[in-house]
C-alpha positions in Angstrom: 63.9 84.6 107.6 67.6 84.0 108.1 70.1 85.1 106.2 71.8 82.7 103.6 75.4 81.1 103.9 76.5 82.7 101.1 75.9 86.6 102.6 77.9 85.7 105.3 80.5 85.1 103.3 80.9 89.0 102.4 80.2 90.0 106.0 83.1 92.4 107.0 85.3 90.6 110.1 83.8 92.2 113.3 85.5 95.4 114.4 87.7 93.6 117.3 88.7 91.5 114.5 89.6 94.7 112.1 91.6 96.6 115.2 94.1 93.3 114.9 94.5 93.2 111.9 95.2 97.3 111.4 97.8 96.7 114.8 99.6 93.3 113.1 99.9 95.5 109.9 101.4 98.8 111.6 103.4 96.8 113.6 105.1 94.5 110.5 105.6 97.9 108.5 108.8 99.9 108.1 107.4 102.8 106.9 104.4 104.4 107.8 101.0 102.8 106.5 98.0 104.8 105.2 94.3 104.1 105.3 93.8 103.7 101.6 96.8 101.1 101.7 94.9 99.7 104.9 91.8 99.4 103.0 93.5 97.4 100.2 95.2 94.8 102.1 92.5 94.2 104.7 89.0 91.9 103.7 85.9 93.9 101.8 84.0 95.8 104.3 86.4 96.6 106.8 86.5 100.3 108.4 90.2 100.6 109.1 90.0 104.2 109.9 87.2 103.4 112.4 89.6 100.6 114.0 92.5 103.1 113.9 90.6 105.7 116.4 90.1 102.9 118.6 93.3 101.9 118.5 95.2 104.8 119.2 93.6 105.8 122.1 94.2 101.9 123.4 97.6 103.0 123.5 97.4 106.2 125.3 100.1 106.1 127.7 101.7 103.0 126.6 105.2 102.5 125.9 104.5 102.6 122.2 102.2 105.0 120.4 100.3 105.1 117.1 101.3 108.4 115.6 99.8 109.7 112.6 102.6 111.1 110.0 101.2 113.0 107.3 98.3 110.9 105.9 99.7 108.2 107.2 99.9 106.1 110.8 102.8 104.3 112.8 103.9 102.8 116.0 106.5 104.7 117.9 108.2 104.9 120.9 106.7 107.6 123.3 108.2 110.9 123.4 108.7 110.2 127.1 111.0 107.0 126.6 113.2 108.1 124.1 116.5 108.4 126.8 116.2 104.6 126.5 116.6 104.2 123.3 119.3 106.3 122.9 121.9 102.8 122.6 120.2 101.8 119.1 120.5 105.2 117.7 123.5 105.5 115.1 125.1 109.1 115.9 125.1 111.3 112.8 127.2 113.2 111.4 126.2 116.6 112.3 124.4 119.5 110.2 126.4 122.8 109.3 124.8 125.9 109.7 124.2 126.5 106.4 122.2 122.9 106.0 120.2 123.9 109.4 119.3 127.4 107.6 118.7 125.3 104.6 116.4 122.7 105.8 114.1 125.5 108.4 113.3 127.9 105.5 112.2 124.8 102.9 109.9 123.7 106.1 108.5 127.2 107.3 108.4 128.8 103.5 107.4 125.6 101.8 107.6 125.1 98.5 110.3 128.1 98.7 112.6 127.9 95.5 116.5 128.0 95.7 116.8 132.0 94.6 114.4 132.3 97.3 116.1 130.7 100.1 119.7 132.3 99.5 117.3 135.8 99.5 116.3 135.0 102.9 119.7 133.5 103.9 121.8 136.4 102.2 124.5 134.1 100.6 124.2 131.6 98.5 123.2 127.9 98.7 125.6 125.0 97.9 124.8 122.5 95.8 126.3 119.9 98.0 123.8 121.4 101.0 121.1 120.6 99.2 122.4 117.2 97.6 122.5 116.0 102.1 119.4 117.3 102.9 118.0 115.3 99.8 120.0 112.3 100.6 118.5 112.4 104.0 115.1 112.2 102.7 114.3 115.3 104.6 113.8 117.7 101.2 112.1 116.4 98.2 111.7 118.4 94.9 108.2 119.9 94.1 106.5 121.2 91.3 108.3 124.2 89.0 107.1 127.8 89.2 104.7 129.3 86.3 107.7 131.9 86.4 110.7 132.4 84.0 113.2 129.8 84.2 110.5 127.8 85.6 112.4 127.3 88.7 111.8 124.1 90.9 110.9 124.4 94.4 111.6 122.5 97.6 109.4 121.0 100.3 109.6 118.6 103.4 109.2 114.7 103.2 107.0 112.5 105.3 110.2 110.9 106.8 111.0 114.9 108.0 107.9 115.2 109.8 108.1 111.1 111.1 111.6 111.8 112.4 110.9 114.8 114.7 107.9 113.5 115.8 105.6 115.7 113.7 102.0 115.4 112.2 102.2 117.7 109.9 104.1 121.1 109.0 101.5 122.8 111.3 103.3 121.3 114.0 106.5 122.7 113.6 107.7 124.7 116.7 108.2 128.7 117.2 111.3 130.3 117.0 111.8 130.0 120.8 111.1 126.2 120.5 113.7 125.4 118.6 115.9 127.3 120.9 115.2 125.5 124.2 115.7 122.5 122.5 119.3 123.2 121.1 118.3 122.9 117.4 119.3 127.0 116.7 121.8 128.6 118.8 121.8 132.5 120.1 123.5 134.5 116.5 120.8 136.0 114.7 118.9 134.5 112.7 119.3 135.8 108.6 117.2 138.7 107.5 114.0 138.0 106.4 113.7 134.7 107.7 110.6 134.9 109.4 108.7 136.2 106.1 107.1 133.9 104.0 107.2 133.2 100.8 104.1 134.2 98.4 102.9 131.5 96.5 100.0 130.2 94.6 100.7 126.8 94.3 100.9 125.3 97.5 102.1 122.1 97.3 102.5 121.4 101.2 101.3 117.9 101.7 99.6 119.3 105.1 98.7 123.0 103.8 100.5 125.9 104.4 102.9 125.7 107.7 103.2 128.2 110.3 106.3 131.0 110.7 108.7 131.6 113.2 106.8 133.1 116.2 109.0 134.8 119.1 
């Protein structure tokens, strides 16, 4: 007995069909897409996560990539080809010191509060650091501590982990890392920087991240 017209109605598109339609979506989007918003903008039945596997190895070794960032997946340029797009990039002004400080103890202590970052940095933090790193989209706010005051802490956003190239905060390089790669230069580090932060409320949207390793 055959199926009837109507069932085939409801039949999800076949899985070739699904990989186009997860690659026209990633490639319209300017922010990074996630399943769940995948799910909701493709037909009833499709498996976008499924079509997403399949996709990214497809691009293995192409000029463009699907990276995942967060919970969430993107087309980027490979690491390799970067020098070439160096034209399009608009040259920023550059971090102080203090901002640099800043912004590596809220990803490597996350969610670290501001008492707790000027005790690892040993001076205090301006409000204006903080106000750039927010207005960069690199810090966000995160839930208050069950402590008195009630305190707010700090994490990392998506668009930090998108814009150096990372999947989550587990990715973030060693100590020595960020060296080679010009990011810290040779004065010490502050005291305590390498110790985390105790915390029972990790609100890390990829769990807790690793330290500074030499």
């Amino acid at each position: 007995m055959t199926d009837s017209p109507e069932k085939s109605l409801f039949d999800a598109p076949p899985m070739g069909e699904q990989e186009r339609m997860v690659e026209a979506i990633l490639f319209a989007s300017a922010e990074p897409v996630t399943v769940a918003e995948l799910v909701a903008r493709m037909p009833h039945g499709c498996d976008p996560a499924e079509a997403l596997v399949t996709l990214r190895r497809r691009y293995e070794g192409r000029g463009v990539n699907i990276v995942k960032v967060g919970d969430a997946y993107a087309f980027r340029t490979a690491p390799d080809l970067g020098f070439l797009m160096q034209k399009e990039h608009v040259e920023q002004k550059k971090l102080s010191r203090a901002a640099i400080e800043t912004l590596a103890i809220v990803a490597y202590h996350q969610p670290v509060t501001r008492a707790e970052i000027e005790e690892i940095r040993g001076v205090a933090v301006s409000r204006g650091t903080i106000d750039q790193l927010m207005e960069l989209d690199w810090i966000r706010l995160g839930r208050r501590r069950m402590t008195p005051g009630r305190p707010v802490t700090f994490l990392v956003t998506e668009h930090f982990l998108d814009h150096f190239g990372l999947e989550s905060a587990r990715d973030l390089p060693g100590l020595k890392e960020l060296r080679a790669a010009g990011l810290l230069d040779s004065r010490p580090l502050p005291s305590g920087f390498g110790q985390p932060t105790s915390d029972d409320e990790d609100e890390s949207p990829s769990g807790q991240s690793e330290l500074f390793e030499d």
